[in-house]
N, C-alpha and C positions, 0 to 999 in steps of 0.2 A: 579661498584660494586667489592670489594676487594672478592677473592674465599677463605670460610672458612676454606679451606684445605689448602693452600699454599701461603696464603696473598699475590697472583699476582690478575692483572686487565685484564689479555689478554686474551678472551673471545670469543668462534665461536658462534656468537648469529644467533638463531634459526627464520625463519620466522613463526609470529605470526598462518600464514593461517594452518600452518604443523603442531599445537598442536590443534588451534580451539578456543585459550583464547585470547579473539582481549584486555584485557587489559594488561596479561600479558605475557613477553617475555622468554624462555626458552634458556636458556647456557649451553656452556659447556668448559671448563678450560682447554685451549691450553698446560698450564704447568703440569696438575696432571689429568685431564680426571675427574674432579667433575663435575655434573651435577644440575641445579640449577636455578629458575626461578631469572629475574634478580629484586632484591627487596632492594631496599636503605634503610639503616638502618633509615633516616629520615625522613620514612612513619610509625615506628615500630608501631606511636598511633591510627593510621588509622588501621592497622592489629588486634590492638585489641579492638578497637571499632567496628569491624565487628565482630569480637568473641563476644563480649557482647553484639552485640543488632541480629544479623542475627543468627549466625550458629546453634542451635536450640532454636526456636520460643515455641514448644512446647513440654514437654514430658512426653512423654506417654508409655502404654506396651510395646511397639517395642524397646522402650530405656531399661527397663527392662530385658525383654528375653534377648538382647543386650551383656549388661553390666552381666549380669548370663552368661551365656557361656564365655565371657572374665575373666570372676572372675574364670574359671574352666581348663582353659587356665592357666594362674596366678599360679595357686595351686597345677596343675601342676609341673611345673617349679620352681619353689619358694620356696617350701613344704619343700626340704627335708635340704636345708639351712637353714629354719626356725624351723624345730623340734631341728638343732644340738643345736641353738641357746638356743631352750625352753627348751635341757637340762640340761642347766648352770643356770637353773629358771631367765634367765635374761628379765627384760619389756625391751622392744626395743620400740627406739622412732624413729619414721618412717613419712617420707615425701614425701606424694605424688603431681607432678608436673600436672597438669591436671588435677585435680581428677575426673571431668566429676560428677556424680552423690553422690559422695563419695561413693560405692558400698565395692571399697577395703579398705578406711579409716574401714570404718562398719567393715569388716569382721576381722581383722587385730588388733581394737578394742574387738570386744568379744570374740579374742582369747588373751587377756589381755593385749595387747601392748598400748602405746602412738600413736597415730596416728594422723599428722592433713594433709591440703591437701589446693592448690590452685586451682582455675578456674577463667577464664576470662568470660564464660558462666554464666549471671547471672539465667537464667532457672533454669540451674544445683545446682549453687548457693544456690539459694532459695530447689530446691529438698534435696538436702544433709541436709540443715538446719531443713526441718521440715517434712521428710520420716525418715531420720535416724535419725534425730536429734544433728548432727554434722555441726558449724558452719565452715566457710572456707574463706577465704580469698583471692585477684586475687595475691595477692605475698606470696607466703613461708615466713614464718616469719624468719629472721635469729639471733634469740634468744639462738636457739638450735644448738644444734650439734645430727647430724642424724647418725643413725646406715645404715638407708638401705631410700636413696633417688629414688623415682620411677619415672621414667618418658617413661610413656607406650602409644607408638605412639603417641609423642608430639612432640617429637625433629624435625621431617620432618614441621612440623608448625611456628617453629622459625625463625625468622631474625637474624643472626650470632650465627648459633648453636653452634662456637667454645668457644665463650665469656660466654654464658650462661653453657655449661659444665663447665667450670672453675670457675665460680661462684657457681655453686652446689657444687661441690668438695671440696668447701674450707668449706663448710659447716657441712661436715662427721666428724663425731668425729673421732677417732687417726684410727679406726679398720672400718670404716665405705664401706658402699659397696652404688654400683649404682646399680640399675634396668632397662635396657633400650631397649626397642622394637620401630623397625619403619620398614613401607614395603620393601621388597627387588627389587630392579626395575634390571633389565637386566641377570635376571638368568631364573625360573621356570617362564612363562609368565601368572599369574596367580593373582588375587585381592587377599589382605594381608586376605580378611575375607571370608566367604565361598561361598559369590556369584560369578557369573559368568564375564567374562571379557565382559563389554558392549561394549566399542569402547574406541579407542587411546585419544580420549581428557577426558574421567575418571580415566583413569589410570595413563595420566600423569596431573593429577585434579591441579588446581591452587593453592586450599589448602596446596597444598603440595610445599610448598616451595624449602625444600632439596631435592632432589632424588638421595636416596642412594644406591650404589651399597653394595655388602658385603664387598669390597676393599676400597673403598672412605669411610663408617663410620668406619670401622678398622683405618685406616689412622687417622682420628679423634679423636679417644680414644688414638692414642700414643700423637698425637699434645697436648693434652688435659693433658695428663699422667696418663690415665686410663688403668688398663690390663686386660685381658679378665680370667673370673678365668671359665663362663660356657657359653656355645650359643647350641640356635638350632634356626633350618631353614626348621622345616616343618609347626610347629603345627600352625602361625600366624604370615608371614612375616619373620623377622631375631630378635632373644631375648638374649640377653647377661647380664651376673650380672658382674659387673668389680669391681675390689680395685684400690686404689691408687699406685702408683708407685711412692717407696719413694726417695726420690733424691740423697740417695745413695746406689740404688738399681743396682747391675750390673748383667744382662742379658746375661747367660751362652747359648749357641746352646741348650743345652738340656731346661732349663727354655724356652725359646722361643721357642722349638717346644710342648712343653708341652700347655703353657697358649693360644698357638694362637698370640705369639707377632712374626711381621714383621718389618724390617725396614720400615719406611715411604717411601723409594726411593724407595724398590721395592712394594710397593700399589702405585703407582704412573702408573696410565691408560693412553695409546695411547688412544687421544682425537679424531684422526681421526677413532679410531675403535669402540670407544663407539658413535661418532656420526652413524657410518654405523650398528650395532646394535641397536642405538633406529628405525633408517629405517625401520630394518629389523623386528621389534617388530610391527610397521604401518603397512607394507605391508602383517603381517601374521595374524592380526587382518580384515585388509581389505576383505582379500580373506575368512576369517572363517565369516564373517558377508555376504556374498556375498554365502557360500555354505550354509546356512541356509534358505536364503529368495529363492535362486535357486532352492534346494534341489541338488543340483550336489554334489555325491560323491566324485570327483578328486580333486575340488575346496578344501575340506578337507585335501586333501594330498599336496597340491599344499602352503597349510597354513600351513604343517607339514615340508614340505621342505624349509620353509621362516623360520621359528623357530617351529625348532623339539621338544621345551620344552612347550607343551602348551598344558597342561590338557585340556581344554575344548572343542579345535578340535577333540581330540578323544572321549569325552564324547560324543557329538553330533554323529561325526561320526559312534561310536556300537550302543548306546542306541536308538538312535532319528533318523536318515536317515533311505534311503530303505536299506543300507549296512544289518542293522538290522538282517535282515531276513535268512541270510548267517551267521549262528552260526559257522563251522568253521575257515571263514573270521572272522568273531567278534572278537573270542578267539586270532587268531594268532596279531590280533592288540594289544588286552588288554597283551598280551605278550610283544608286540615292547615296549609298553609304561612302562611296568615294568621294564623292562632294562636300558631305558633310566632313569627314576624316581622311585628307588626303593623307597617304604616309603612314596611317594607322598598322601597323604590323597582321595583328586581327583580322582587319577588312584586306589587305593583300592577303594573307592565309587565307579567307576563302574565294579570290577570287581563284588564289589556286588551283584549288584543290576544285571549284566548278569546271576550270576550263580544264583539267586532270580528267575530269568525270566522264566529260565530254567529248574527249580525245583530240584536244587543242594541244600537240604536246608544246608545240614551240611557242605559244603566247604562258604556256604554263610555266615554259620554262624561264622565261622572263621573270614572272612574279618568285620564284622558288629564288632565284640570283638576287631577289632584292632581298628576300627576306635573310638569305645567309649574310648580304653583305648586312643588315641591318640587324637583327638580333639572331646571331648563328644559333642553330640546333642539330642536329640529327637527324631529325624527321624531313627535314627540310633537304637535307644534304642530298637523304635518299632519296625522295621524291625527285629531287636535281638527276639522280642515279638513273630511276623509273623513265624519266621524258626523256633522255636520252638515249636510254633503250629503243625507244619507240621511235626515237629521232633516226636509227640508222647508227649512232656514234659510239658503239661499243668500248673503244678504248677510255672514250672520255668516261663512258658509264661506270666504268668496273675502276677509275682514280675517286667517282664520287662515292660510290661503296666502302671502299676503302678509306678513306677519312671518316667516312661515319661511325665505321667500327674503331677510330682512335680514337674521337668524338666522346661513344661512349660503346665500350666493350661489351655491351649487353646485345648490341647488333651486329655482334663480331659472327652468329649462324646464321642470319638471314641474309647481311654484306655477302660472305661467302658462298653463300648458292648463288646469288644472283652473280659475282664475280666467275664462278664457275662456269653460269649458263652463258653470260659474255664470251668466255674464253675457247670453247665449247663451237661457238655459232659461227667463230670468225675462219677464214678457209687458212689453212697453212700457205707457207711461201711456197711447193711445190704444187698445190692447187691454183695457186695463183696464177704462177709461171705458165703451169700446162692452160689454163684459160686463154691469159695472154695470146700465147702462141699460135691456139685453136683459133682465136677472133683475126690475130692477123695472116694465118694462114685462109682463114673463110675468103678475108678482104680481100686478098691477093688472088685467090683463085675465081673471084669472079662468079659466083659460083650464088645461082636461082634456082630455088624449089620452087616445085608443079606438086600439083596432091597426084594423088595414083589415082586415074579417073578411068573403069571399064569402059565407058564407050567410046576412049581414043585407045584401044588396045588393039594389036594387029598382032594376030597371030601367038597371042599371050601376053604380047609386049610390048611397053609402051613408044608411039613414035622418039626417038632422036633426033632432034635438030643438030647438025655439023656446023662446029664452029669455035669461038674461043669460049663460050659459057657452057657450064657443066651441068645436066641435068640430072638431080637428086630426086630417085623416084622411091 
């Protein structure tokens, strides 16, 4: 197999038994430290007749919810590209590579744009067609010339992703931009979407063909003559928009520390240290799967010392072990882990949900407004819902509910009892009023209470002092 990074053959191939996949073999590139299951371009039809008839069978809500939080993800990121664009009143004709359900065609569409989209997925296919009512195609038509080609967590699925970037490229009209996300494997140890790290043979999944570092698809986009104009690296893996690099474009220090462009030689990975990192990625998964079924605390630490970048070791470790119970230990961890991962989504979720525990509502509630502004959910919404409950702020509580149930309809009975019990607690306008009145008639009348005390009683009853203050006995 030629390596799509560096079109050498020289290969430290992986035994089968160290990933778990007995059909496929995982690599890594003696010359450039790319990583890469080993897949011949002369099976490509086999790859995608298992996309068309296997990879989903059926879909259903879960593809919805899904595809909504990615779309929110997307618009995110994308948004503020796309307003500069909408204010030149320009329609942009947009091609999405994968389009999976056509979710973003749709959206992208009734914001007035041209939109069309591929899938090898006929499920998806058939959904796009008659959910949205957008027909799709398994190839990009090359009719067009595309303003903004997308291809969002695909690339890691192709057989010579270098070939296929250069054939999109060639695609983009003169000004035309790429859209391109895939997971980031050997940085934050962590799955590109919000679940939890099961074990070493999902992470390094077969699916995934390429496994990209942030150095090896960098390296790609120069091969390619893509350049990076924006990236981020928390909200869903690694997300980058790139333009073309025109071929008489020369690249001043300042331009290239500006865009994110490196030479190719220096992305170029020590293949013996990305082999002893993917190791070290096994052996801290091992031990974090192994402190859970135990319960042994140190086992936690022992998988923080193998790779200290692994949200979900500390997650377990405060929130879920006996550490728990030790709130100063807690805190001084959710600390360690902040330092290490400022911004980490994960490590905010739980500081969350400790200071939630603890009935911090307003430092909670801080962290719940990062995380919606950061990677929106539900869960997050309501929790928003929960501290403001507890804040005193009923009306704001029972608007966070309610978006959650739009969010996603499956919290459309629990949104509404608690909107309920909000509505429920708050006094009517005529409660109010009569309050009011009672407080500023108290005021005005001046008016001191005495407790009823028998041994200043005379005669049954209590003395009177004569004068302008009222005594309430």
């Amino acid at each position: 197999m030629i390596c799509f990074n560096c079109d050498q053959t020289n290969w430290h191939l992986i035994e089968k038994e160290f990933t778990g996949w007995e059909d496929r073999q995982l690599g890594i590139c003696k010359t450039c430290g790319t990583i890469a299951y080993q897949v011949d371009p002369s099976i490509e039809e086999k790859v995608k007749e298992y996309y068309r008839k296997e990879y989903r069978s059926q879909i259903g809500f879960s593809n919805l919810l899904t595809t909504s939080r990615k779309l929110n993800y997307i618009k995110g990121f994308i948004e503020p590209w796309l307003l500069e664009k909408e204010k030149e009143k320009k329609q942009l004709v947009i091609g999405d590579v994968g389009c999976a359900t056509g979710y973003m065609l749709d959206w992208f569409r009734r914001r007035g744009h041209k939109a069309t989209g591929s899938e090898w997925t006929i499920t998806m296919r058939r959904f796009a067609e008659h959910f949205y009512g957008i027909p799709t195609t398994e190839e990009l038509t090359e009719k067009h010339k595309y303003d903004l080609i997308i291809m969002y967590h695909v690339l890691e699925h192709l057989v010579e992703p270098d070939k296929k970037l250069l054939k999109y490229k060639e695609m983009l009209s003169e000004n035309g931009q790429m859209l391109i996300a895939t997971p980031q494997w050997l940085d934050i140890l962590e799955e590109s979407g919000s679940g939890k790290v099961s074990d070493f043979k999902n992470l390094y999944h077969k699916d995934h063909i390429n496994v990209f570092t942030s150095k090896s698809l960098k390296s790609l986009f120069l091969k390619c003559g893509l350049a990076i104009e924006k990236q981020d690296h928390i909200v869903y893996g690694q997300t980058y928009l790139l333009r073309k690099i025109k071929p008489n474009e020369q690249l001043t220090p300042d331009h290239i520390k500006e865009n994110g462009f490196r030479s190719r030689e220096e992305l170029k990975e020590n293949w013996e240290e990305v082999w002893k990192q993917v190791q070290m990625q096994k052996k801290a998964i091992d031990l974090y799967r192994r402190a859970m079924s135990e319960t042994k605390d140190s086992l936690f630490r022992d998988a923080l010392l193998a790779w200290p970048l692994f949200p979900d070791a500390y997650y377990e470790w405060v929130l879920n072990s006996t550490q728990k119970k030790d709130r100063g230990r807690c805190a001084e961890l959710i600390e360690e882990a902040m330092k290490k991962m400022p911004g980490n989504v994960k490590i905010h979720i739980i500081r969350a949900y400790f200071l939630y525990q603890n009935e911090n509502w307003q430092a909670a509630l801080e962290d719940f407004d990062y995380l919606i502004k950061t990677k929106i959910n539900e869960d997050f919404i309501m929790f928003k819902g929960y501290c403001l409950y507890h804040l005193g702020r009923l009306k704001e509580s029972m608007n966070a509910f309610h978006e959650a149930s739009l969010l996603n309809p499956q919290k459309w009975t629990e949104s509404m009892t608690w909107i309920c019990k909000c509505a429920t607690e708050q006094k009517s306008w005529d409660e109010v009023a009569i309050e009011e009145l009672k407080n500023k008639m108290f005021e005005n009348a001046k008016v001191t209470l005495v407790p009823k005390d028998p041994v200043f009683e005379t005669n049954g009853k209590q003395e009177e002092k004569k004068g302008e203050e009222v005594k309430v006995v």
